[in-house]
N, C-alpha and C positions, 0 to 999 in steps of 0.2 A: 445496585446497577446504575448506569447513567441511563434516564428516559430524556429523546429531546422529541418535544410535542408540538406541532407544527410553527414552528422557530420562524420569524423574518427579523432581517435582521438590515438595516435601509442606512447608506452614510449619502445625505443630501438626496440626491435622483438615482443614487446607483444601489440597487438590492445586489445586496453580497449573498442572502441565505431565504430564499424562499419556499416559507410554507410546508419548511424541513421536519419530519416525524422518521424516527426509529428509536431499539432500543439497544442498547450496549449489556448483555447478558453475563453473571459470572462465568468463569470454567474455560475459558475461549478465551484466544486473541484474537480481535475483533478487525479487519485491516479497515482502515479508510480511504479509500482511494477518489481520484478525481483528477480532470485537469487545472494546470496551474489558474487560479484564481475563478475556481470552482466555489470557493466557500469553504472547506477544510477547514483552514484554521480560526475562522470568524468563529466556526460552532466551536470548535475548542477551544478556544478563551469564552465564548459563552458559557460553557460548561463549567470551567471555572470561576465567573462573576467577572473577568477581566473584559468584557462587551456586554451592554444592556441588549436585552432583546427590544426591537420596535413591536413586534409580538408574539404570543406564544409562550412558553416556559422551556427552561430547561433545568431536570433536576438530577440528585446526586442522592444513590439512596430514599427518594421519597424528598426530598427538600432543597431547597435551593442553597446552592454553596452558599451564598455570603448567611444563611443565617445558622449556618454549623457556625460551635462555638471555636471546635480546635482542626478546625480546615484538613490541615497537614495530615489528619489522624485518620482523613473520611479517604482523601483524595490528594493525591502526590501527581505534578503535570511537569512534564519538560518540553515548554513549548517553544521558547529560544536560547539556545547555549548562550551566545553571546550576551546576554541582559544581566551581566552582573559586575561587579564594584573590581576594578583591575586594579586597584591599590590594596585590595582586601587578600588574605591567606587563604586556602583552600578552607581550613578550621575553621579561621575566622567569620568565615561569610556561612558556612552551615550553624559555628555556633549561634550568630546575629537569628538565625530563620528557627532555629530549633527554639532558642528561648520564647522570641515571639507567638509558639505554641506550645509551650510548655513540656516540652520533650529536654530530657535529661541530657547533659554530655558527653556520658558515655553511646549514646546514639550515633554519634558526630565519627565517633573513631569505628564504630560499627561501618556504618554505610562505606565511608574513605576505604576500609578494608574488601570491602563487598564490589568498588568499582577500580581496585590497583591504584587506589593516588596514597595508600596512606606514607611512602618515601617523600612525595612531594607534600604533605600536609600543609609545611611550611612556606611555601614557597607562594610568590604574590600572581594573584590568577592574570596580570599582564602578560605574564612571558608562559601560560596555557596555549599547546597548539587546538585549534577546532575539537582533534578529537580529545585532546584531554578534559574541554571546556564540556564535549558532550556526556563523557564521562562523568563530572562534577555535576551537572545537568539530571543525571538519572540520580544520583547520589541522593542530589535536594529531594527528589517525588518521591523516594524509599525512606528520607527520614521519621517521619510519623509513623512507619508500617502501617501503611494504610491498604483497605481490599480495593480501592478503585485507581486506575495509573490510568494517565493518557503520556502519551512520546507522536512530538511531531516531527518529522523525519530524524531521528534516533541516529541512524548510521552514518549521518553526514559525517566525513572528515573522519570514520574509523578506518584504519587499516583492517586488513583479513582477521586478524586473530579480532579483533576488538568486533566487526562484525558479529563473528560466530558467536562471541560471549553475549551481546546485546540480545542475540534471535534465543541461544537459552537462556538467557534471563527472562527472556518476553515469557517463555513456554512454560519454564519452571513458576514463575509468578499466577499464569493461568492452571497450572496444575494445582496450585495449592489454594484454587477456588477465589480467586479475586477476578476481580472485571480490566479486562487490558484492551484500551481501544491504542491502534499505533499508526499511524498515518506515513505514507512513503510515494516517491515516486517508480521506487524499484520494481517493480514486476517481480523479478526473477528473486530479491528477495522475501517478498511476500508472499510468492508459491510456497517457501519454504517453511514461513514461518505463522501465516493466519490460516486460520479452522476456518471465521466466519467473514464476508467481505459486506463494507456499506460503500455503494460508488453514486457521487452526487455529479451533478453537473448542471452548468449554471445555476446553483443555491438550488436543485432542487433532488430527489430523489431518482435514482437512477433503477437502480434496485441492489438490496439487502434478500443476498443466499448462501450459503454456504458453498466453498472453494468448488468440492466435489460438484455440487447442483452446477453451478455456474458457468463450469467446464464441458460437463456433461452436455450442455443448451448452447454450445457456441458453434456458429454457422460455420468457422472453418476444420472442426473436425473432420476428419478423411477416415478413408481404407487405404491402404498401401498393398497390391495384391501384382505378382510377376507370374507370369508363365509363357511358356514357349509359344501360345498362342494368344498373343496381348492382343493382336488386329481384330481377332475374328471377337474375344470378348469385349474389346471397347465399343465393336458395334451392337453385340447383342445388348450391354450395360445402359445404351442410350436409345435405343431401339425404342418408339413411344411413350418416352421418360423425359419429357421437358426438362423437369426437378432436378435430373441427374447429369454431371458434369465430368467427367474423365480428362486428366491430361497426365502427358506424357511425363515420368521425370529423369531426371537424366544420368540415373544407370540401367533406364530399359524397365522399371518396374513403370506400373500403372496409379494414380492419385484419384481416386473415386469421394467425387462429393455429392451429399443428395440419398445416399444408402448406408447401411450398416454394413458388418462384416459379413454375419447371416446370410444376409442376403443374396449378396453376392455370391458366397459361396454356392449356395443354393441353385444359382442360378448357373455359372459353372458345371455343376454337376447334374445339372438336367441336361445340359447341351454339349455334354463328352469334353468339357474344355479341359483340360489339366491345368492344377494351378501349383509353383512350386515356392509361394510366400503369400499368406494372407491374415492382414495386421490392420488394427485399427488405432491409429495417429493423433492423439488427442490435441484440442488445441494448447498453444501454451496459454499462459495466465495472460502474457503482454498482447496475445492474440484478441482473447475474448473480450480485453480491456480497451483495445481501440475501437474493436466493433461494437461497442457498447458507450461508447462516448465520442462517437464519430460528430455527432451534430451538437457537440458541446464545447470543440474546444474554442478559441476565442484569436489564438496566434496560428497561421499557418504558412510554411514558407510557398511561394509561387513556384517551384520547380522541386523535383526530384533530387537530391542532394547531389546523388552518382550521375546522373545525365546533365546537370549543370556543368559540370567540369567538363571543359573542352578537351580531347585526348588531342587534340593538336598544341594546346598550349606548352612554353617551353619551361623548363623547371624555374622559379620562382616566378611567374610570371601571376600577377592576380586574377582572380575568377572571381565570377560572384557565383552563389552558391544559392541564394535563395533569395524573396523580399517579402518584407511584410506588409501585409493588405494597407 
């Protein structure tokens, strides 16, 4: 498993990763999430030896990368597509990384096969679009077959099929018992694809729960409940309920925050109200994630994207749309 035990990690005056502890578990894809220049990707190159920690450890299986003999074999990372030799062959840049850990050549034509480039093998990784680069990228971290993989945003530059494959590949690699931390700005891909989530902000721990937990504890959860008499139970719902918050939505049902479904019901049915829809709304993933890192991010634009735009302006006329602090 990857342990990272209170990690700082300092370039000049500026702390990229402070006083960071979690653990990266097998069996799970683990998501990482965070705002941009959260720390992310500091702790995964730490993870792999490519940033010294200023203090703290971080290990890989019980020991720190650079002092495994055959790296590749522990821990396989695709942390930038782009960082590789554009006069080299798809072959030739895996065989160059396979020998330097002593993994055989037959490996080489394994992975190529495992991420759809083995037609292009030959071909020189200049004329690679992003997603073929991110493809060869996943290729290099499965060469060793190793049980630990980290991918830092993985899906950049894939098209939909190429997505889908990446998210089963994530799950399939965690089914078969290996540790998969994957870092993204997706939301909506990461509802789909992480079990367990670690969310940092500014270098620091945010909190490490599981998807279900996480969702379950987010303040915008509702009830969804409609009945022919929504007046008489929005007042009863707020009736000596500070906590509880009802708005309108706009096909006529009712938006209750503050109570469970239960409750409500209950409460309905003590007071003859009829109810002919009652549902409880879970937040989404991108929901829980901005309420959860509201005072972390660092860029915020000055206006509302949609109210920035003047509805009087004439068709190509410029707007500004936001500024930064």
């Amino acid at each position: 498993m990857i342990e990272v035990d209170r990690l700082t990690k300092r370039y000049g005056s500026t702390v990229a990763v402070d006083d960071l502890s979690f653990q990266v578990l097998p069996g799970r894809v683990t998501g990482f999430l965070g705002p941009n220049g959260a720390g992310k990707s500091t702790t995964m190159r730490a993870v792999v030896g490519l940033d010294l920690p200023t203090m703290g450890e971080v290990r890989v299986n019980g020991r720190s990368y650079a002092s495994i003999r055959r790296p590749l074999c522990e821990a396989g990372a695709l942390l930038d597509a782009r960082a590789v030799h554009g006069g080299r062959s798809a072959s030739s840049h895996l065989l160059c990384i396979a020998r330097s850990n002593g993994i055989g050549p037959s490996r080489v034509s394994t992975v190529l096969e495992m991420v759809g480039l083995a037609t292009v093998a030959r071909r020189r990784i200049r004329t690679f679009s992003l997603g073929m680069l991110q493809r060869l990228g996943v290729a290099t971290a499965l060469l060793g077959n190793p049980g630990v993989l980290l991918f830092d945003e993985p899906v950049n530059g894939l098209d939909p099929e190429g997505i889908r494959w990446i998210r089963a590949l994530m799950k399939q690699l965690a089914a078969e018992g290996r540790t998969v931390l994957v870092s993204s700005h997706l939301m909506s891909e990461m509802a789909l694809t992480a079990d367990h989530l670690v969310v940092i902000g500014r270098g620091r721990l945010v909190t490490d729960a599981s998807v279900t937990d996480l969702l379950s504890r987010s303040s915008r959860n509702r009830v969804r409940v409609r009945s022919p008499q929504a007046g008489q139970l929005s007042a009863l719902l707020t009736q000596d309920r500070a906590d509880v918050r009802v708005q309108p939505g706009p096909d006529g049902a009712l938006e209750v925050l503050g109570m469970d479904a239960p409750a409500v019901g209950e409460l309905a049915a003590a007071h003859g109200v009829v109810l002919h829809e009652l549902s409880t709304q879970q937040a989404s993933l991108e929901e829980a994630f901005m309420d959860l890192t509201r005072d972390s991010i660092d860029y915020r634009t000055g206006l509302d994207p949609l109210q920035a735009i003047s509805p009087n302006a004439s068709p190509g006329t410029p707007t500004t749309v936001g500024s930064r602090p």
